[in-house]
N, C-alpha and C positions, 0 to 999 in steps of 0.2 A: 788335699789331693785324693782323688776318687782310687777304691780297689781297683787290677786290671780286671781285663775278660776273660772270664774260662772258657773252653773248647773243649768240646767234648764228640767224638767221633767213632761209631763203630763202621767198619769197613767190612761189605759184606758180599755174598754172588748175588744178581740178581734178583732183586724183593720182587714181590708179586704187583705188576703196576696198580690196578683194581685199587689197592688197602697202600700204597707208598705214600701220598697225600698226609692222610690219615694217622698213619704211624707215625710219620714226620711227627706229626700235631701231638700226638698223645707222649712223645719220647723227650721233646722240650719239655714241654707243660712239665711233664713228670718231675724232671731234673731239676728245672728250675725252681719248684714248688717245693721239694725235696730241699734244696739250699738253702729257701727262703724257713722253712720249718724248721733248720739246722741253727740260723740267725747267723749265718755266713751271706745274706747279701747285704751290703752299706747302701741304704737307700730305699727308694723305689725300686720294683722289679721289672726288668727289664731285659727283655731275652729274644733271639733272631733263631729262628726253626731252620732247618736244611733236611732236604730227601732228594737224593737222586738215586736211579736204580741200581749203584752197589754202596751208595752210605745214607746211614740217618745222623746227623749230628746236630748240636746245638752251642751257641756262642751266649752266655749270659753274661753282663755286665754287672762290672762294681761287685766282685765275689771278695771276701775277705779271706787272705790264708789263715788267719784263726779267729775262733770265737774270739765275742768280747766275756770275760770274767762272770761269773752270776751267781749273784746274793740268793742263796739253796736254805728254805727254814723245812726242816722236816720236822713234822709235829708228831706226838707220842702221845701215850695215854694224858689222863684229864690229873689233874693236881689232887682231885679226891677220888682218883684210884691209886694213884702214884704215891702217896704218901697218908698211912696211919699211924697216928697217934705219934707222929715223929719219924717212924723207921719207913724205908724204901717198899714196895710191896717189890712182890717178883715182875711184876708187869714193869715196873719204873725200870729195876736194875737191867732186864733182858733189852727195854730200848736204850738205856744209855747204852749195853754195850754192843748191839748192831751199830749204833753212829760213832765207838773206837774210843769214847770219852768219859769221863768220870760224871758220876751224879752232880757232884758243885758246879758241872760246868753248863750244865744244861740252863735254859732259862723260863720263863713262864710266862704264856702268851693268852691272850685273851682269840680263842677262833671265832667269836660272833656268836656264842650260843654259852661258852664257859671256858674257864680256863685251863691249858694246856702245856705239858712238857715239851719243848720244843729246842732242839738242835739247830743252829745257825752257824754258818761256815760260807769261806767263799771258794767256789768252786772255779779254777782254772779253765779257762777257753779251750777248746780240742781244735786240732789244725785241719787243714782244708783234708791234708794227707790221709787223717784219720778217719774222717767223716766221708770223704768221697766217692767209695767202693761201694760203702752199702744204701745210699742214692742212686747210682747207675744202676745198680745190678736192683733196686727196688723197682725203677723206672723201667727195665728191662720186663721185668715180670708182670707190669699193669699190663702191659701193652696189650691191644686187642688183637690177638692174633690165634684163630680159629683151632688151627694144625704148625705144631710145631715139628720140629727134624732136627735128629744128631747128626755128628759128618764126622768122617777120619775114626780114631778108636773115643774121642771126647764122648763125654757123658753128658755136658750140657747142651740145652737146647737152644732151638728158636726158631723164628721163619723161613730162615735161609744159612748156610754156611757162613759164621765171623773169621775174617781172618786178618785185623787188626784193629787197634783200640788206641785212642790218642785220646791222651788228658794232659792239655797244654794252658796255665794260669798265668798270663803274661807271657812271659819269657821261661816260665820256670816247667819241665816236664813233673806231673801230680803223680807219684807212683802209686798206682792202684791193680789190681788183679780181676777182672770181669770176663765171663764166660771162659776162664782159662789163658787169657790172653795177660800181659804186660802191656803198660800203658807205655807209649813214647809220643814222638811231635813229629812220627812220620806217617805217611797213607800216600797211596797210589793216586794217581790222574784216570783221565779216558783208558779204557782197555788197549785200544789203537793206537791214538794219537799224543799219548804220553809215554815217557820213556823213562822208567828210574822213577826210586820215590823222588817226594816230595819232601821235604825237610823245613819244616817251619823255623821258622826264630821267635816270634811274636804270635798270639794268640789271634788277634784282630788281621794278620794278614791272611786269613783263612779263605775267605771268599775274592780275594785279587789275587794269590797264588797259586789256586785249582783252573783259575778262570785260563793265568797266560801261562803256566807252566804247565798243568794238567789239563788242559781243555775241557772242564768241567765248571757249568754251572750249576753251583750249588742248591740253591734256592730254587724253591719248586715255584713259587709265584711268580719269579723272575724269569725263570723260563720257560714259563708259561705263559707269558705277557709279550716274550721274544717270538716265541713260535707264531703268536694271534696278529703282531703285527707282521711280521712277513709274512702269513697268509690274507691277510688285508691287502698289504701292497702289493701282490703281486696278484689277488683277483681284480682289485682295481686298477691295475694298466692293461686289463685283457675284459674292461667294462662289466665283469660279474660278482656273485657274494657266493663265500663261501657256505656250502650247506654240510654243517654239523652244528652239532647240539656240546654242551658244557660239560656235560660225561667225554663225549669223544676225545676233547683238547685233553680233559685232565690224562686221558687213561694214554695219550702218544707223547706226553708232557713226563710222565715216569717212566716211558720206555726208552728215553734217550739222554745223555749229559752235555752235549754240545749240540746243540739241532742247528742242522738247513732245509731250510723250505727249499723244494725243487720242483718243478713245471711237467708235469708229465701228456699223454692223449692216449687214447685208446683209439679204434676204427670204429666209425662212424655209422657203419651199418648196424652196431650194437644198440643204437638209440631208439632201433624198433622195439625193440622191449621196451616194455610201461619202465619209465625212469625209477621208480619205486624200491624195483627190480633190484637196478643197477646202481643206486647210490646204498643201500640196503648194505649188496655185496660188498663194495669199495670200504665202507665204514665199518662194517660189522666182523669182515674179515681179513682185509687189509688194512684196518685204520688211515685209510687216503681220504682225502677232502675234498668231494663232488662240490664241480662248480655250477652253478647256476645263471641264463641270462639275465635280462631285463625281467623279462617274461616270465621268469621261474621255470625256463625249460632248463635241463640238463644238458650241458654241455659236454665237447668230448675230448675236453682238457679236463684234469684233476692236477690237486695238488700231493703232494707225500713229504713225508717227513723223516729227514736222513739221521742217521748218528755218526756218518763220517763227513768232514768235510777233505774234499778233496780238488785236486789243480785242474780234472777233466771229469765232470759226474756225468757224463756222456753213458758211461755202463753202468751206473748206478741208476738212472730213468730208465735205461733201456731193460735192466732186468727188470725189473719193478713191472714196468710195459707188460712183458711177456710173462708175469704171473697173474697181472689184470687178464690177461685177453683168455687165459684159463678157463679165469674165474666167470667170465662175462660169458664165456662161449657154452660154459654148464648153465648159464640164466635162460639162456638163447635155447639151448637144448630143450630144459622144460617147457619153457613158452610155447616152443612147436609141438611138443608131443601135446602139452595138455589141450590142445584145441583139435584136436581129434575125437573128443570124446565132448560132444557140450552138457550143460552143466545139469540140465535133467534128466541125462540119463546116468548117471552118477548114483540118484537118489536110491535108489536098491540099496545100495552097496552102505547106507549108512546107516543100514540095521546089522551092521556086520562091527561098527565103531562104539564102544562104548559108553556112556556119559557119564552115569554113576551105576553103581553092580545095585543098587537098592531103588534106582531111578527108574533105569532101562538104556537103551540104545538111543543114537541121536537120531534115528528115524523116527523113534516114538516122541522123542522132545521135537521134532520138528511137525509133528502133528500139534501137538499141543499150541508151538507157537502160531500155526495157521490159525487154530480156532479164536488166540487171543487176541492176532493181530487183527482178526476181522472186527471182532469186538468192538476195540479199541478206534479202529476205523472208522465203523457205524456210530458212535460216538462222537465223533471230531467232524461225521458228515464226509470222508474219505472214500473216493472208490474201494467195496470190500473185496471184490475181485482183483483186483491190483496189487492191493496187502495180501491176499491170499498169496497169491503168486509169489509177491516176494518174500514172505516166509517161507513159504516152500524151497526157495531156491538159497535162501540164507546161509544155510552150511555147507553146502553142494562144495565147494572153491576145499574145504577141509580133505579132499579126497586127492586134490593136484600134487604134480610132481610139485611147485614150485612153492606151494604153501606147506607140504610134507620137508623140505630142506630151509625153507625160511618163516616159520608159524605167524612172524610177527605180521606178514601180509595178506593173514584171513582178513577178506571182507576187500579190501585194495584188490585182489585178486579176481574174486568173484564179481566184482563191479569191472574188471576188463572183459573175461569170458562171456558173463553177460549180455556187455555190449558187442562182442563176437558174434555172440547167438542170436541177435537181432531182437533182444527182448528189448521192452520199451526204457527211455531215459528212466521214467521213474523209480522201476525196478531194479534196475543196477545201479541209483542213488542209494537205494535203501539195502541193497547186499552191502553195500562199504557202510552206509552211517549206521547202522544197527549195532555197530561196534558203539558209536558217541555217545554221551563224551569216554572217551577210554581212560581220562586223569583228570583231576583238579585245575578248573580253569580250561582243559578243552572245548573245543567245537561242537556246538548240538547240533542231533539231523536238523537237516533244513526244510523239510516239506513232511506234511501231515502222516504221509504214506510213511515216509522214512522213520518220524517218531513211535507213530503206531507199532513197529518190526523191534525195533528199539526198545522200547517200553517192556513188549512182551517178551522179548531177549532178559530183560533182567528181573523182570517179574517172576518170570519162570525160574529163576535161576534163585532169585530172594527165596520165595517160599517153598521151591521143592529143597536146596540145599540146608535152609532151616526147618522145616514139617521134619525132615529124618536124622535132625539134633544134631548138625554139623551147625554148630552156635559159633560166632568169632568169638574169643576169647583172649585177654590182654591184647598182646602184638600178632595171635596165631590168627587167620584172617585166609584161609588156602584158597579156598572158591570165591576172594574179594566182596565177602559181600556188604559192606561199609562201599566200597566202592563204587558197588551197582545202585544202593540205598540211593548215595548222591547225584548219581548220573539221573534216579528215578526221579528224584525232587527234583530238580535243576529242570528238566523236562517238565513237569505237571505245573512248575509257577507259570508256563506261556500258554497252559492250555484249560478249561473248565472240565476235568474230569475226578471225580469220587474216587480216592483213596480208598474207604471200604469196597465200593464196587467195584473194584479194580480187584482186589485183592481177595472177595469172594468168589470172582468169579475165574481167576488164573487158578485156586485153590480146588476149585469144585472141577477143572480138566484132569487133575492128578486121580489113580483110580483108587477107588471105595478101601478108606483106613489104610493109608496107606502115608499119609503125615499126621503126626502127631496132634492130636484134640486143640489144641488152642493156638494151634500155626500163625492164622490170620490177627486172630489179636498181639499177639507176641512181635509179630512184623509190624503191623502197626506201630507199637511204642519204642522199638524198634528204629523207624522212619522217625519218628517223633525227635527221639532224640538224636537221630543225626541232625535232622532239621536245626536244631539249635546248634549244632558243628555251624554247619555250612552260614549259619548267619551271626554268628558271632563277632566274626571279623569287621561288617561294615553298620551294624546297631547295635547300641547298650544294651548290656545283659538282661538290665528288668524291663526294657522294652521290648526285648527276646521273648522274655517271660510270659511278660504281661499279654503277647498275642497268642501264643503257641499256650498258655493256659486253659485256651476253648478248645484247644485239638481243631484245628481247619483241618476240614474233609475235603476241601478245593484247596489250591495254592494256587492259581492264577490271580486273584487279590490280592497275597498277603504281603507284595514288595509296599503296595501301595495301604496296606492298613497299619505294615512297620514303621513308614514314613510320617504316615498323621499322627500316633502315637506319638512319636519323636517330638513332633511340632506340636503335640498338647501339649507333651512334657515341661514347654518351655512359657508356657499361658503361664498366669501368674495364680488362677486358681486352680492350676492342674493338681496340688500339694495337697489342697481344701479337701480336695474333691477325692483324690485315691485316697486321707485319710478317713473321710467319711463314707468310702466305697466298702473300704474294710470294717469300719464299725454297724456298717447294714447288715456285713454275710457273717459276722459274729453274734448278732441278735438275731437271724436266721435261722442258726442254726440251733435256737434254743426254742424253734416253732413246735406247736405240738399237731401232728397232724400236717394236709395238705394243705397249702397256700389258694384261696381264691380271689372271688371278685370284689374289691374295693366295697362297700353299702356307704353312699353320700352321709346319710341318713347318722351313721353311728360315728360317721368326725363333728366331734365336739370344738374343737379348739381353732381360732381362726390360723394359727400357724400350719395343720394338719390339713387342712381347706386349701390354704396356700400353695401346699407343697402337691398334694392330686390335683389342683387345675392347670399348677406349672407341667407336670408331668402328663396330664392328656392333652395339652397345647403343644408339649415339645416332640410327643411318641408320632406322630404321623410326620414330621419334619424330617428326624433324624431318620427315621423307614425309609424313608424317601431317599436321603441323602445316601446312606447304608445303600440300598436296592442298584444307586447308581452307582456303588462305587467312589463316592466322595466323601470320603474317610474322615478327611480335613475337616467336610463342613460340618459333617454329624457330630465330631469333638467341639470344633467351635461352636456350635449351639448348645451341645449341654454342658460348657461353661458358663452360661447363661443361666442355669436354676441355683447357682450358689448360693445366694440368698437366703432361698428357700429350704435348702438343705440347712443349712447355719441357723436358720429360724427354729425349723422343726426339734435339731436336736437340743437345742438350748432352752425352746419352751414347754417341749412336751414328750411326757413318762410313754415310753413303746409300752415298759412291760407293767399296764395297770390293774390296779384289781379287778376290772371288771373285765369279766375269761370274755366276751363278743366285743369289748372292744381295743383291749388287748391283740385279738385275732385280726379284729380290720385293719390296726397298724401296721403289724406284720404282712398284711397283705399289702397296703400299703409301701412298703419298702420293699418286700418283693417287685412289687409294679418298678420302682426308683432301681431296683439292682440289674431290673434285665432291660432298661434304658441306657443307664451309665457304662453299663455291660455291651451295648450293641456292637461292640469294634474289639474291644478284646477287654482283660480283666484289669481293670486300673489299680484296682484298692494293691494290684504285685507294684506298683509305680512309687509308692512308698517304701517300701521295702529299702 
């Protein structure tokens, strides 16, 4: 017969939603880890986590109320310290008598290295009783919790006000002492909709007793699984999908113990505001659930999510209603005011905003990115007047009522004023996507104009916020720039533009000494190794390697030089070939002097012969193949010299006495390294 379940419950005022999830997670684990380190659980470990917003508790299975027995050797000094010429030394006598025993009782063990006095005893099990207080109140203390708080005249702390403690192991109440509390096998229901403790009998009825006596569901998963499908079924009988994101659910999922989905609308006239606006407000302030049509318009139904359930929610939507219409009529508000002012004439005003005290104002960074995005433009072959412009107009929207009360809508913003002010589509595409991608796995600008504004948005930001030694460092990261890095590569694989030229010339807008000497290269390697971030996920690491080895100054190739590498990999001479890649660039590098041009004349050997006519028969192939773009074929063909390579090193000395032709081998294999080399470095393909 299995141990029962322990239960273990603090009962508190409302936890911070944000961190309840979380806590939950970390106050099991704790507990349960704690038990299992004690050798109190029988079995496998096995444990159900609970967080709602006034309890964190945990239910583990199969706990034992006491150890089992354990065979204790505590070992002592060594048999030739312990004993001269017959008699005890002081070191013997002092350990017999910390272990309470006489010298004859002691025995002599051998530890793996020599032999040793060693005490043997069997130490008694300690009970659940004994052991349980300083688990919880261990598990209490990991917990991530940023800012702690006393309450009443108590001294101890924690997140929020405790004000009961249940440790119930079967049937049996575990008496234990934690934050000052006594443990029992009672706690509270809903604050509302419960009345009178709860009074357990059984440990396992934890989660069926909260649910019908206390109208609390326990379980953060589960009722967060309840909430998601009645907001399902109730956008689908009204033909829409609900619009939130899996932060939203979690963070209205801790703010309630017994949820009802309810049906709410707002006035209709609010819908003239950019929907942006108004699902923004609803989620970000009221945590409601903007619905969406077919169409992905905003609808002027929302859902919300109650903590009471009641026989007439009739005044529970209608208040709700009338703190919506508030909220919506301040969106309404700015909307109106800010299109009184359109968005170039604003521009003044954002020499008055500052970017960095060491930078300058965003007037002068919005100079800077006109110059870049034009750049970048003439480059891609983009109207430069049209980038101009929408540089120019890129931060304008940062001056509105409605991006000043909701920031997350710079750029959304300025792409509606925009098109208020009758500037062209293009323009107000590229005020919203110069934001792109804003995360991992977002949206890139769509149009050349748009990347251009883009580019130079984070270009600017890469190397003016590193030129003046604001470096990320471990997790510190404030002006994102790992995250602009990736937005910048992500961008540059769809398009032929130069890394260094990119980066020379965002560098050379900044005024005279004023970043730090080695900016641009430092960004560079920098980029570099994000770059292997960002492709790690979907190629082999030494296939990673082996391209990102040459530093590409383009990325518009290199999805497709990642790929043929792949598919060498799997040639059957691909092995051959990166072994003998790498035995080239290690005789190489034992050249003296510069590498030149092959003399027919000084190959003596018909294997040496062999291998310079394979490789000037195969060099204008693979250039060819290279020039196109066809990664695949230029690999597939110089798997094709294997041979010859296998020839060369098996019948002939590189390094011979004689210094000229020594030197033509050398060149020789220089000619073979930057053939086999043409797509990226193979001899890392070994590795």
């Amino acid at each position: 017969m299995m141990s029962p379940i322990l239960l273990i419950e603090l009962l508190t005022e409302e936890l911070p939603p944000k961190a309840l999830n979380n806590l939950g997670k970390h106050f099991a684990q704790a507990i349960a880890e704690g038990l299992e380190k004690t050798q109190l659980i029988d079995g496998a470990l096995n444990f159900t986590a609970y967080a709602s917003p006034r309890r964190l508790a945990v239910a583990v299975q199969n706990v034992k109320a006491v150890q089992a027995d354990q065979q204790i050797v505590k070992k002592g000094v060594s048999v030739a310290v312990g004993m001269k010429d017959g008699v005890p030394s002081k070191a013997l006598e002092g350990f017999a008598r910390s272990c309470g025993v006489e010298i004859g009782s002691l025995k002599i063990i051998n530890d793996g290295k020599q032999d040793v006095y060693a005490h043997e005893f069997t130490q008694s099990g300690q009970t659940l009783a004994v052991l349980l207080g300083d688990i919880v109140q261990a598990a209490v203390k990991k917990l991530p919790i940023p800012k702690v708080m006393r309450w009443g005249s108590s001294t101890h702390t924690f997140v929020r006000p405790v004000h009961g403690l249940m440790a119930l192991h079967g049937n049996q109440i575990v008496p234990i002492n934690v934050l000052g509390l006594d443990s029992s096998n009672q706690t509270l229901g809903h604050r509302f909709l419960s009345q009178g403790a709860i009074v357990l009998s059984q440990a396992d009825d934890y989660a069926t007793q909260l649910a019908e006596q206390g109208k609390v569901i326990a379980q953060f998963a589960e009722r967060k699984n309840h909430i998601k499908s009645e907001l399902d079924k109730i956008a689908g009988s009204l033909n829409a999908t609900v619009a939130a994101d899996e932060s939203l659910l979690d963070e209205v999922t801790a703010l309630v113990e017994y949820p009802v989905v309810l049906q709410a609308s707002f006035d209709e006239k609010f819908l003239a505001v950019p929907q942006e606006c108004l699902i923004l407000t609803m989620q970000q302030n009221q945590k409601y659930f903007p619905l969406l049509d077919k169409n992905g318009k905003l609808m002027n139904q929302f859902l919300l999510v109650s903590n009471l359930q009641t026989a007439d929610s009739s005044h529970i939507i209608h208040g709700n209603e009338r703190v919506l219409r508030a909220r919506l009529s301040d969106a309404e508000f700015f909307y109106k005011q800010d299109q009184k002012a359109d968005l170039a004439s604003r521009l003044p005003k954002l020499a008055n905003v500052v970017y960095h005290n060491k930078i300058g104002s965003q007037a002068q960074r919005v100079e800077r990115l006109q110059k870049i995005a034009v750049y970048i433009a003439g480059c891609l072959n983009a109207d430069k007047t049209v980038a101009e412009r929408a540089a120019m107009l890129a931060k304008a929207d940062l001056l509105t009522e409605m991006v000043g009360e909701f920031p997350e809508l710079q750029g959304v913003m300025g792409k509606y004023y925009a098109q208020l002010d009758g500037e062209m589509p293009e323009i107000a595409q590229a005020i919203e996507q110069h934001y792109y991608p804003r995360f991992a796995g977002d949206t890139l600008p769509e149009s050349p104009i748009a990347t251009a504004v883009a580019l130079a948005d984070k270009l600017e930001t890469l190397v003016g916020i590193w030129g003046i030694g604001l470096i990320p460092t471990g997790d510190k990261d404030p002006y994102a720039l790992r995250r602009s890095a990736l937005g910048v590569l992500r961008m540059l694989m769809n398009y032929p533009l130069s890394i260094k030229d990119l980066l020379d010339f965002v560098a050379a807008q900044f005024p005279a000494n004023l970043l730090a000497e080695n900016t641009v290269a430092e960004v560079a390697d920098f980029m570099q190794a994000r770059l292997a971030v960002l492709l790690q996920n979907d190629f082999a690491q030494d296939v990673v390697v082996a391209v990102l080895a040459q530093r590409p100054d383009r990325l518009d190739d290199l999805l497709a030089k990642l790929q043929a590498v792949q598919a060498f990999k799997q040639l059957p001479e691909a092995a051959a070939l990166a072994a003998a890649n790498k035995r080239v660039q290690n005789l190489l590098k034992k050249a003296d002097g510069d590498l030149g041009e092959v003399r027919a004349d000084l190959l003596a050997q018909d294997e040496e012969k062999a291998l310079f006519q394979a490789v000037q028969n195969l060099q204008p192939i693979v250039q060819k193949s290279v020039e196109n773009q066809d990664f695949v074929s230029a690999l597939t063909e110089l798997a094709k010299i294997k041979p010859q390579v296998d020839a060369f090193f098996d019948g002939v000395m590189v390094m011979a006495d004689d210094v000229a032709v020594k030197q033509n081998r050398l060149n020789l294999l220089n000619l073979l390294a930057n053939l086999m080399n043409a797509v990226a470095d193979i001899a890392l393909l070994s590795e």
